[in-house]
C-alpha positions in Angstrom: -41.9 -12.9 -18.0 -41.5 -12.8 -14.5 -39.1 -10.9 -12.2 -36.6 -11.3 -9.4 -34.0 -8.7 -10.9 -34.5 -6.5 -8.5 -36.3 -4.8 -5.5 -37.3 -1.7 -7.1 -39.0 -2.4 -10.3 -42.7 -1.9 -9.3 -43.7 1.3 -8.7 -44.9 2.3 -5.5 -47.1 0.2 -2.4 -50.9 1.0 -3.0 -51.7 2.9 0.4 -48.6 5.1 -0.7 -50.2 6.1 -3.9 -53.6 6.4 -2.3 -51.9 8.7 -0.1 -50.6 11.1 -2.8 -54.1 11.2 -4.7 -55.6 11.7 -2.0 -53.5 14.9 -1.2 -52.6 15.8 -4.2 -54.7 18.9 -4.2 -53.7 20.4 -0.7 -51.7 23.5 -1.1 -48.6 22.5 0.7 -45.7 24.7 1.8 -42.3 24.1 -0.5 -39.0 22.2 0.3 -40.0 20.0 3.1 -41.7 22.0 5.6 -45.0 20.7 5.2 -47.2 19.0 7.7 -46.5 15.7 6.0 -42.5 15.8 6.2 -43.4 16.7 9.7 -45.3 13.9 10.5 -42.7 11.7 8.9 -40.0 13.2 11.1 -41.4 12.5 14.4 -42.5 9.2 13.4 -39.3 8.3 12.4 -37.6 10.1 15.4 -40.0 8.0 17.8 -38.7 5.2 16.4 -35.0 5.6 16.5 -35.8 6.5 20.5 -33.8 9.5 20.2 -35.1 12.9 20.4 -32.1 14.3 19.5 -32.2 12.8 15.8 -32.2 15.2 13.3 -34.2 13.7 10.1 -33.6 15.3 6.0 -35.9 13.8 3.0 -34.2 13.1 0.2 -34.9 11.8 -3.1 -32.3 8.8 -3.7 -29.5 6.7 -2.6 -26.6 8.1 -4.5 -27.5 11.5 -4.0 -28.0 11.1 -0.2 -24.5 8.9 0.4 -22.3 11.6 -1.8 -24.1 14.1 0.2 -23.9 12.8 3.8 -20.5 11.7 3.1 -19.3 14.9 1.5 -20.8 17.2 4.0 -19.3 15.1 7.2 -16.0 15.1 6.1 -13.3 17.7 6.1 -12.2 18.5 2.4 -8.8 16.3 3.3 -10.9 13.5 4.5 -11.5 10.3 3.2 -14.4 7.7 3.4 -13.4 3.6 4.5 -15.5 0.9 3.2 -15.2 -2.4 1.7 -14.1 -2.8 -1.7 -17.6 -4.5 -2.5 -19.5 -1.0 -0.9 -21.8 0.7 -2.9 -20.1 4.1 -2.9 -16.8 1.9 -4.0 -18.2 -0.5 -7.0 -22.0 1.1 -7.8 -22.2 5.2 -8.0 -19.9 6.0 -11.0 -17.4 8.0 -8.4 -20.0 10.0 -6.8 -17.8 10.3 -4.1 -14.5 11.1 -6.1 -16.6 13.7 -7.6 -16.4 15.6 -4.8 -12.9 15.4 -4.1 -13.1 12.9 -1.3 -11.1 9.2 -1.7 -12.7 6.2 -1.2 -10.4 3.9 1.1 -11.5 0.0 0.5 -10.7 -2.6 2.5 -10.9 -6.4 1.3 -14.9 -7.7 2.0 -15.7 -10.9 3.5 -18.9 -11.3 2.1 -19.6 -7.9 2.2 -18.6 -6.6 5.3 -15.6 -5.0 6.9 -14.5 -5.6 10.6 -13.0 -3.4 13.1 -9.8 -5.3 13.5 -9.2 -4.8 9.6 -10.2 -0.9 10.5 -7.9 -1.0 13.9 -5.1 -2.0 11.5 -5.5 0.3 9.0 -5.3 3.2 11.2 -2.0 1.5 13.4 -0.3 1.5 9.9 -1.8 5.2 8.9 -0.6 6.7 11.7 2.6 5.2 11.9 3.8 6.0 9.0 5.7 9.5 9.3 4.9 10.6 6.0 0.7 10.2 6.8 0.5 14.3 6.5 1.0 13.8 2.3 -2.0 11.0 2.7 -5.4 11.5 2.5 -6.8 11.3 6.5 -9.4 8.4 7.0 -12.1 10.5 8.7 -15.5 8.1 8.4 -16.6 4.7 7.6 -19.0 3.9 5.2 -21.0 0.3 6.1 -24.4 -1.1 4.3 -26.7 -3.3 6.2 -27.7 -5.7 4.2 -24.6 -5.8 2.4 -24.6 -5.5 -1.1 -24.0 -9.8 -0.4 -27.3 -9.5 1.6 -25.6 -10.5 4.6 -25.9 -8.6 8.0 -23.7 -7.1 10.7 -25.0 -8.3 14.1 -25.0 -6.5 17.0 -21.5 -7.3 18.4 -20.1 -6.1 15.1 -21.5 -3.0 14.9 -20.9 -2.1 18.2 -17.2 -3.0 17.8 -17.2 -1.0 14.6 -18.2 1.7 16.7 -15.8 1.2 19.5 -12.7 1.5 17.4 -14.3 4.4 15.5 -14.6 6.5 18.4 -10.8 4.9 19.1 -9.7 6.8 16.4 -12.3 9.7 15.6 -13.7 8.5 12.6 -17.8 8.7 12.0 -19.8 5.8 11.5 -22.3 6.3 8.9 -25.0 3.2 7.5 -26.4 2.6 4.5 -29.8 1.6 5.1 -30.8 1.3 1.5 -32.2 -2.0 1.9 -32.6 -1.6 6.2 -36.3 -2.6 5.8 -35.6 -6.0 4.7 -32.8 -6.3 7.2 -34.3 -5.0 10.3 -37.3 -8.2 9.5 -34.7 -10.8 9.2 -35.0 -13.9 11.7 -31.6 -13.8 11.4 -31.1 -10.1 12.8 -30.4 -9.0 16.6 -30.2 -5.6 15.7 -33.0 -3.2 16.0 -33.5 0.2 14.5 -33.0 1.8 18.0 -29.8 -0.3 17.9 -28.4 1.8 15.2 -29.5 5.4 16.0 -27.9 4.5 19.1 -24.9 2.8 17.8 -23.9 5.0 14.3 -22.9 8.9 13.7 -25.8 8.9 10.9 -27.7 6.3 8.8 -30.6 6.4 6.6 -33.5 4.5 6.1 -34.2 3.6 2.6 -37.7 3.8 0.9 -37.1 3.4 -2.6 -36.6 -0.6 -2.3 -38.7 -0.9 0.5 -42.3 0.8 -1.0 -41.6 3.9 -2.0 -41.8 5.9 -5.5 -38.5 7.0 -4.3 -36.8 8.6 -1.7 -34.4 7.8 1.6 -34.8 9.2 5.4 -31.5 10.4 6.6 -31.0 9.7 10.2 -28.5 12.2 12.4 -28.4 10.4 15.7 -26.9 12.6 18.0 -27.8 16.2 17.4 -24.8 16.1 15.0 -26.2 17.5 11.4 -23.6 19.1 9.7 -23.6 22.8 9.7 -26.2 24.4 7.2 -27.1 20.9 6.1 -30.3 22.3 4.3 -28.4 24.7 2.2 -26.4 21.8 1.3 -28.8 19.4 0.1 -29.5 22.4 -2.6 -26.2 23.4 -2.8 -25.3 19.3 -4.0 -29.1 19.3 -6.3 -30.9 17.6 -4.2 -34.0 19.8 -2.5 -37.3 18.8 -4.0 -39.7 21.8 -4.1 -42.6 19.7 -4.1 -40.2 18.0 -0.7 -44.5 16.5 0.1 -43.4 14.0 -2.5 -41.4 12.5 0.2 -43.1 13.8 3.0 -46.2 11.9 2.4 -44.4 8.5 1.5 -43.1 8.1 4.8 -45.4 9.2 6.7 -47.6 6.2 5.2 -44.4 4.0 5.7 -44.3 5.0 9.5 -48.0 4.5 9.8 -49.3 1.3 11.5 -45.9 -0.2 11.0 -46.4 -0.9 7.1 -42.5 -0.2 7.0 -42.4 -2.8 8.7 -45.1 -5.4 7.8 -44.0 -4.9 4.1 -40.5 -5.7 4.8 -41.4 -9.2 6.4 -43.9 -10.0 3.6 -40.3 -9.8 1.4 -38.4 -11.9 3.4 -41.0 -14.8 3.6 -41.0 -14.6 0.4 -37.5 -14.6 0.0 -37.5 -18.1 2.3 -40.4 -19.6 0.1 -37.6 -19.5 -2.5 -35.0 -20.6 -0.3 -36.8 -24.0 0.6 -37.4 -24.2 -3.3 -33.9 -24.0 -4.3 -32.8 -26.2 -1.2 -35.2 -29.0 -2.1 -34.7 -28.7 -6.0 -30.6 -29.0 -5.6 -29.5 -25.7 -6.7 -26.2 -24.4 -5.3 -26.0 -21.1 -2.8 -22.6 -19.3 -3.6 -23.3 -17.4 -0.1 -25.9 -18.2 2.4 -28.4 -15.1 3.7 -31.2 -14.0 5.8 -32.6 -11.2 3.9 -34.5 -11.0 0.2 -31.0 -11.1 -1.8 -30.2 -15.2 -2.5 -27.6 -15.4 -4.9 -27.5 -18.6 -6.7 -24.5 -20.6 -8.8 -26.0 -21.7 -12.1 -24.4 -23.6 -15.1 -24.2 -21.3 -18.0 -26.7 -23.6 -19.5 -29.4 -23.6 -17.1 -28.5 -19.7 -16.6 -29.1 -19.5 -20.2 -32.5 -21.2 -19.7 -33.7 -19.6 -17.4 -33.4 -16.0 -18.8 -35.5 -16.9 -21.1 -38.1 -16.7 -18.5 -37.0 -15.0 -15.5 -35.2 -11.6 -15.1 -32.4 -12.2 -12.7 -29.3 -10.2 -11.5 -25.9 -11.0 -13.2 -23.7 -11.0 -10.3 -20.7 -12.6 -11.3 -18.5 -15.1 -13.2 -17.2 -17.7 -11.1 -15.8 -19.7 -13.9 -15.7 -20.6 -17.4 -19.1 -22.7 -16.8 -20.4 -21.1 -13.7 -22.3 -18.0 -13.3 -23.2 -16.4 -9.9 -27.2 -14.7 -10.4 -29.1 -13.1 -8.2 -32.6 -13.6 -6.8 -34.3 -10.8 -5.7 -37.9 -10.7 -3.2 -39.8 -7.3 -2.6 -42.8 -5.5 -1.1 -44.3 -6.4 -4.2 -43.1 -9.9 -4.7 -46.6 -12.5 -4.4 -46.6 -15.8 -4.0 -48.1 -16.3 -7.3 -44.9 -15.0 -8.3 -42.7 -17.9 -6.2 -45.2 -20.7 -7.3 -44.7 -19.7 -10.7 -40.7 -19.2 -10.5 -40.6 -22.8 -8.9 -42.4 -24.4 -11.6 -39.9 -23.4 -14.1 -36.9 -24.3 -11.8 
Protein backbone atom coordinates (compact mmCIF):
# COMPACT_ATOMS: atom_id res chain seq x y z
CA UNK A 1 0.00 0.00 0.00
CA UNK A 2 1.70 3.07 -0.71
CA UNK A 3 1.35 6.54 0.79
CA UNK A 4 0.83 10.25 -0.12
CA UNK A 5 -1.64 10.92 3.02
CA UNK A 6 0.55 12.91 4.51
CA UNK A 7 4.01 14.43 5.37
CA UNK A 8 4.53 13.05 8.72
CA UNK A 9 3.91 9.38 8.61
CA UNK A 10 7.61 8.08 8.56
CA UNK A 11 9.34 8.42 11.47
CA UNK A 12 12.26 10.47 11.67
CA UNK A 13 15.38 11.31 8.75
CA UNK A 14 18.31 8.73 9.48
CA UNK A 15 21.19 11.19 10.47
CA UNK A 16 18.43 12.47 13.06
CA UNK A 17 18.15 9.06 14.64
CA UNK A 18 21.90 8.44 14.38
CA UNK A 19 22.18 11.54 16.23
CA UNK A 20 19.98 10.47 19.20
CA UNK A 21 21.79 7.00 19.52
CA UNK A 22 24.57 8.27 19.34
CA UNK A 23 23.97 10.67 22.37
CA UNK A 24 21.69 8.84 23.97
CA UNK A 25 23.98 8.12 26.80
CA UNK A 26 25.46 11.65 27.55
CA UNK A 27 24.18 12.98 30.87
CA UNK A 28 22.51 16.06 29.62
CA UNK A 29 21.23 18.96 31.76
CA UNK A 30 17.06 19.01 31.91
CA UNK A 31 14.46 21.38 30.11
CA UNK A 32 16.43 22.74 27.33
CA UNK A 33 19.53 23.97 28.53
CA UNK A 34 21.75 21.57 27.11
CA UNK A 35 24.60 21.99 24.73
CA UNK A 36 22.49 20.60 22.02
CA UNK A 37 19.36 23.08 22.31
CA UNK A 38 22.24 25.53 22.29
CA UNK A 39 23.73 24.58 19.28
CA UNK A 40 20.32 24.54 17.77
CA UNK A 41 19.62 28.12 18.82
CA UNK A 42 22.50 29.82 17.32
CA UNK A 43 22.18 27.88 14.33
CA UNK A 44 18.89 28.78 13.82
CA UNK A 45 19.53 32.52 15.06
CA UNK A 46 22.44 32.65 12.30
CA UNK A 47 20.05 31.88 9.96
CA UNK A 48 17.26 34.22 10.57
CA UNK A 49 20.27 37.07 10.56
CA UNK A 50 19.03 38.46 13.60
CA UNK A 51 20.86 38.31 16.79
CA UNK A 52 18.16 39.58 18.57
CA UNK A 53 15.93 36.32 18.00
CA UNK A 54 14.90 34.69 20.81
CA UNK A 55 14.54 30.74 19.92
CA UNK A 56 12.00 28.06 22.47
CA UNK A 57 11.95 24.11 21.51
CA UNK A 58 8.82 22.84 21.59
CA UNK A 59 7.29 19.55 21.06
CA UNK A 60 4.31 20.22 18.46
CA UNK A 61 2.29 22.37 16.40
CA UNK A 62 -0.87 22.81 18.34
CA UNK A 63 0.77 23.17 21.45
CA UNK A 64 3.27 25.80 20.24
CA UNK A 65 0.30 28.04 18.19
CA UNK A 66 -2.11 27.99 21.43
CA UNK A 67 0.88 28.83 23.27
CA UNK A 68 2.53 31.67 21.22
CA UNK A 69 -0.84 32.90 20.57
CA UNK A 70 -2.14 32.82 24.09
CA UNK A 71 0.90 34.26 25.69
CA UNK A 72 1.12 37.38 23.02
CA UNK A 73 -2.17 38.52 23.49
CA UNK A 74 -3.86 40.47 26.21
CA UNK A 75 -6.66 38.27 27.84
CA UNK A 76 -9.33 40.66 25.82
CA UNK A 77 -7.44 39.96 22.59
CA UNK A 78 -8.34 38.07 19.76
CA UNK A 79 -6.33 36.16 17.02
CA UNK A 80 -7.33 37.09 12.86
CA UNK A 81 -6.84 34.41 10.41
CA UNK A 82 -8.57 32.90 7.54
CA UNK A 83 -11.40 30.74 7.99
CA UNK A 84 -9.33 27.82 6.30
CA UNK A 85 -6.20 28.53 9.21
CA UNK A 86 -5.20 25.86 11.15
CA UNK A 87 -5.94 27.28 14.50
CA UNK A 88 -9.66 28.00 12.86
CA UNK A 89 -10.67 24.49 11.09
CA UNK A 90 -7.74 21.86 12.65
CA UNK A 91 -6.95 22.17 16.63
CA UNK A 92 -10.31 21.22 18.20
CA UNK A 93 -10.47 25.04 19.75
CA UNK A 94 -7.13 25.14 21.19
CA UNK A 95 -7.27 28.62 21.02
CA UNK A 96 -10.96 29.10 22.41
CA UNK A 97 -9.61 26.97 25.24
CA UNK A 98 -7.84 29.66 26.39
CA UNK A 99 -10.32 32.24 26.25
CA UNK A 100 -9.05 33.92 23.17
CA UNK A 101 -11.60 34.33 19.86
CA UNK A 102 -10.55 33.33 16.74
CA UNK A 103 -11.57 36.12 14.14
CA UNK A 104 -11.77 34.51 10.40
CA UNK A 105 -11.77 36.15 7.42
CA UNK A 106 -12.99 34.59 4.03
CA UNK A 107 -9.63 32.60 2.33
CA UNK A 108 -8.68 32.83 -1.20
CA UNK A 109 -6.96 29.79 -1.51
CA UNK A 110 -5.74 29.87 1.76
CA UNK A 111 -4.60 33.19 2.37
CA UNK A 112 -5.78 36.47 3.82
CA UNK A 113 -4.70 39.93 2.40
CA UNK A 114 -4.08 43.12 4.17
CA UNK A 115 -6.78 45.05 2.45
CA UNK A 116 -9.42 42.36 3.81
CA UNK A 117 -7.37 43.04 7.30
CA UNK A 118 -7.32 47.15 6.63
CA UNK A 119 -11.14 46.76 6.43
CA UNK A 120 -11.78 44.79 9.20
CA UNK A 121 -10.14 47.07 11.47
CA UNK A 122 -11.94 50.57 9.62
CA UNK A 123 -15.25 48.77 10.45
CA UNK A 124 -13.93 47.63 14.22
CA UNK A 125 -13.02 50.70 15.09
CA UNK A 126 -15.79 52.59 13.80
CA UNK A 127 -18.19 51.05 15.36
CA UNK A 128 -18.89 52.97 18.82
CA UNK A 129 -19.92 49.96 20.61
CA UNK A 130 -16.16 48.09 19.70
CA UNK A 131 -15.37 48.30 23.72
CA UNK A 132 -18.28 45.22 24.23
CA UNK A 133 -16.11 43.33 21.26
CA UNK A 134 -13.41 41.32 21.52
CA UNK A 135 -10.04 43.64 20.33
CA UNK A 136 -8.23 42.06 17.18
CA UNK A 137 -4.73 42.16 18.69
CA UNK A 138 -2.64 39.58 16.22
CA UNK A 139 -2.75 37.82 12.96
CA UNK A 140 -2.35 34.37 12.63
CA UNK A 141 -0.88 33.36 8.80
CA UNK A 142 0.61 29.77 7.52
CA UNK A 143 3.15 29.61 4.86
CA UNK A 144 2.32 27.08 2.93
CA UNK A 145 -1.18 27.43 3.42
CA UNK A 146 -3.11 24.75 4.45
CA UNK A 147 -4.05 25.01 0.27
CA UNK A 148 -0.19 24.69 -0.18
CA UNK A 149 -0.04 27.97 -1.76
CA UNK A 150 2.51 30.76 -0.62
CA UNK A 151 2.52 34.42 0.34
CA UNK A 152 5.18 36.23 -1.66
CA UNK A 153 7.15 38.75 -0.55
CA UNK A 154 5.03 41.81 -1.47
CA UNK A 155 2.24 40.18 0.51
CA UNK A 156 3.81 39.62 3.49
CA UNK A 157 5.29 42.75 3.69
CA UNK A 158 1.97 44.48 3.18
CA UNK A 159 0.59 42.23 5.84
CA UNK A 160 3.00 43.68 7.97
CA UNK A 161 2.62 47.25 6.98
CA UNK A 162 -1.03 47.48 7.92
CA UNK A 163 -0.28 45.40 11.12
CA UNK A 164 2.00 47.80 12.49
CA UNK A 165 -1.00 50.44 11.03
CA UNK A 166 -3.03 49.17 13.57
CA UNK A 167 -0.79 47.45 16.34
CA UNK A 168 -1.60 44.07 15.72
CA UNK A 169 1.37 41.22 15.76
CA UNK A 170 2.22 39.16 12.99
CA UNK A 171 2.84 35.71 13.85
CA UNK A 172 3.64 32.62 10.94
CA UNK A 173 3.02 29.31 11.02
CA UNK A 174 5.94 27.62 9.59
CA UNK A 175 4.61 24.18 10.14
CA UNK A 176 5.33 23.16 6.67
CA UNK A 177 8.18 26.35 6.12
CA UNK A 178 10.78 23.76 4.91
CA UNK A 179 8.97 22.79 1.97
CA UNK A 180 7.99 26.36 1.29
CA UNK A 181 11.21 28.18 1.77
CA UNK A 182 12.60 25.34 -1.36
CA UNK A 183 9.78 26.26 -3.67
CA UNK A 184 10.89 27.56 -7.30
CA UNK A 185 8.01 29.33 -6.82
CA UNK A 186 9.03 31.31 -3.59
CA UNK A 187 10.79 34.92 -3.32
CA UNK A 188 10.76 34.77 0.24
CA UNK A 189 13.68 33.75 2.25
CA UNK A 190 13.88 32.77 5.94
CA UNK A 191 15.75 36.02 6.75
CA UNK A 192 12.69 37.61 4.93
CA UNK A 193 10.43 36.54 7.66
CA UNK A 194 12.46 37.06 10.90
CA UNK A 195 12.71 40.33 9.46
CA UNK A 196 9.31 40.82 8.23
CA UNK A 197 6.87 38.91 11.30
CA UNK A 198 6.52 39.57 15.24
CA UNK A 199 7.28 35.67 15.68
CA UNK A 200 7.14 32.52 13.54
CA UNK A 201 8.27 29.02 13.89
CA UNK A 202 9.98 26.71 12.02
CA UNK A 203 8.46 23.36 11.85
CA UNK A 204 10.31 19.95 12.24
CA UNK A 205 7.82 17.47 12.65
CA UNK A 206 6.76 17.40 8.74
CA UNK A 207 10.03 18.33 7.63
CA UNK A 208 12.39 15.34 9.44
CA UNK A 209 11.90 15.39 12.68
CA UNK A 210 10.40 12.77 15.39
CA UNK A 211 8.66 15.76 16.41
CA UNK A 212 9.06 19.14 17.51
CA UNK A 213 8.76 23.04 16.12
CA UNK A 214 11.50 26.08 16.57
CA UNK A 215 9.81 29.09 17.75
CA UNK A 216 11.20 32.16 16.28
CA UNK A 217 10.90 35.78 18.36
CA UNK A 218 12.34 38.18 15.86
CA UNK A 219 12.84 41.16 17.62
CA UNK A 220 13.86 40.68 21.19
CA UNK A 221 10.12 40.49 21.82
CA UNK A 222 9.54 37.09 23.94
CA UNK A 223 6.73 37.42 25.99
CA UNK A 224 7.47 37.99 29.59
CA UNK A 225 8.45 34.70 31.59
CA UNK A 226 7.89 32.77 28.34
CA UNK A 227 9.72 29.71 29.89
CA UNK A 228 7.45 29.47 32.82
CA UNK A 229 4.81 29.50 30.39
CA UNK A 230 5.62 26.79 28.15
CA UNK A 231 5.22 24.64 31.66
CA UNK A 232 2.61 26.58 32.84
CA UNK A 233 0.46 25.51 29.19
CA UNK A 234 2.23 21.55 29.49
CA UNK A 235 4.54 21.87 27.25
CA UNK A 236 8.43 21.65 28.72
CA UNK A 237 10.07 18.49 27.93
CA UNK A 238 12.55 17.41 30.69
CA UNK A 239 14.44 15.39 28.43
CA UNK A 240 14.12 19.27 26.15
CA UNK A 241 17.77 17.13 24.24
CA UNK A 242 14.86 15.37 22.45
CA UNK A 243 14.54 18.48 20.58
CA UNK A 244 17.76 19.91 21.01
CA UNK A 245 19.55 17.32 19.11
CA UNK A 246 16.92 17.18 16.20
CA UNK A 247 17.67 20.49 15.16
CA UNK A 248 20.75 20.80 15.56
CA UNK A 249 21.15 17.97 12.91
CA UNK A 250 18.46 19.85 10.85
CA UNK A 251 20.71 23.13 10.94
CA UNK A 252 23.72 21.13 10.14
CA UNK A 253 25.09 21.21 6.55
CA UNK A 254 21.85 22.61 5.44
CA UNK A 255 19.97 19.08 5.66
CA UNK A 256 16.85 21.37 6.57
CA UNK A 257 17.22 22.45 3.67
CA UNK A 258 18.43 19.84 1.21
CA UNK A 259 15.63 17.57 2.60
CA UNK A 260 13.00 20.04 1.88
CA UNK A 261 13.95 20.35 -1.94
CA UNK A 262 14.25 16.49 -2.25
CA UNK A 263 10.18 16.86 -1.34
CA UNK A 264 9.36 19.26 -3.70
CA UNK A 265 11.01 17.47 -6.69
CA UNK A 266 9.26 14.90 -5.83
CA UNK A 267 6.21 16.66 -5.51
CA UNK A 268 6.82 18.01 -9.43
CA UNK A 269 7.67 14.40 -10.51
CA UNK A 270 3.95 13.99 -9.69
CA UNK A 271 2.87 17.05 -11.10
CA UNK A 272 4.25 16.22 -14.67
CA UNK A 273 2.51 12.77 -14.00
CA UNK A 274 -0.88 14.06 -13.41
CA UNK A 275 -0.41 16.85 -16.11
CA UNK A 276 0.52 14.32 -18.79
CA UNK A 277 -2.07 11.53 -17.65
CA UNK A 278 -5.18 14.27 -17.71
CA UNK A 279 -6.03 14.48 -14.22
CA UNK A 280 -7.73 17.73 -13.00
CA UNK A 281 -5.79 20.30 -10.36
CA UNK A 282 -8.66 21.91 -8.24
CA UNK A 283 -5.84 24.56 -7.15
CA UNK A 284 -2.46 24.93 -8.70
CA UNK A 285 0.85 24.98 -6.17
CA UNK A 286 4.45 25.13 -5.72
CA UNK A 287 5.12 23.18 -2.68
CA UNK A 288 4.55 19.19 -1.77
CA UNK A 289 0.61 19.59 -1.24
CA UNK A 290 -1.20 18.92 -4.97
CA UNK A 291 -4.68 18.51 -4.50
CA UNK A 292 -6.35 16.62 -7.16
CA UNK A 293 -10.35 16.41 -8.43
CA UNK A 294 -11.17 12.77 -8.84
CA UNK A 295 -14.53 11.09 -9.85
CA UNK A 296 -15.92 9.21 -7.01
CA UNK A 297 -15.16 6.21 -9.08
CA UNK A 298 -11.57 6.59 -9.79
CA UNK A 299 -11.28 8.02 -6.03
CA UNK A 300 -12.82 4.85 -5.13
CA UNK A 301 -10.10 2.99 -7.10
CA UNK A 302 -7.55 4.37 -6.08
CA UNK A 303 -7.91 3.92 -2.27
CA UNK A 304 -7.65 0.73 -2.75
CA UNK A 305 -4.11 1.31 -3.32
CA UNK A 306 -2.97 4.60 -2.31
CA UNK A 307 -3.56 6.42 1.03
CA UNK A 308 -4.54 9.95 0.10
CA UNK A 309 -6.02 12.93 1.98
CA UNK A 310 -9.92 13.52 1.78
CA UNK A 311 -10.01 17.10 1.32
CA UNK A 312 -13.29 17.86 0.18
CA UNK A 313 -16.62 17.23 -1.65
CA UNK A 314 -16.96 19.34 -4.57
CA UNK A 315 -20.02 17.60 -5.79
CA UNK A 316 -22.30 14.75 -5.89
CA UNK A 317 -19.57 12.90 -8.32
CA UNK A 318 -16.49 14.85 -7.53
CA UNK A 319 -14.13 14.56 -4.72
CA UNK A 320 -11.21 16.91 -4.00
CA UNK A 321 -7.98 14.43 -2.55
CA UNK A 322 -4.84 15.34 -1.60
CA UNK A 323 -1.33 14.29 -2.60
CA UNK A 324 1.19 14.59 -0.26
CA UNK A 325 5.47 14.49 -0.96
CA UNK A 326 7.98 14.31 2.05
CA UNK A 327 11.57 13.98 3.23
CA UNK A 328 10.85 10.56 2.98
CA UNK A 329 9.01 10.38 -0.24
CA UNK A 330 11.50 8.14 -3.03
CA UNK A 331 11.07 8.01 -6.33
CA UNK A 332 10.36 4.41 -6.23
CA UNK A 333 7.46 5.73 -4.47
CA UNK A 334 6.33 8.20 -7.61
CA UNK A 335 7.22 5.53 -10.27
CA UNK A 336 5.07 3.17 -8.51
CA UNK A 337 2.07 5.80 -7.74
CA UNK A 338 2.19 6.64 -11.60
CA UNK A 339 1.81 3.18 -12.70
CA UNK A 340 -1.39 2.83 -11.00
CA UNK A 341 -2.70 6.27 -12.15
Amino acid sequence: MLSFESDYIQGAHPEILNKLVKTNLEPLTGYGFDKYCESAKAKIKAECGREDAEIFLLSGGTQTNQLVIDTMLAPYEGVICADSGHVFSHEAGAIEFTGHKVITLKNEYGKINAEQIKNYMSVFNADENHEHTVFPGMVYISHPTEYGTLYSLEELNALSNVCKDYGLKLYLDGARLGYGLMSCGTDVTLKDIADICDAFYIGGTKVGALCGEAVVFTHNNAPRHFFTQIKQHGALLAKGRLLGVQFDTLFTDGLYYRISKHAIDMADMMRHAFIEKGYEFFIETVTNQIFVTLTDDKYSKLKEKVAVGFWEKLSDSKTVVRFASSWATTKEDVDALINIL
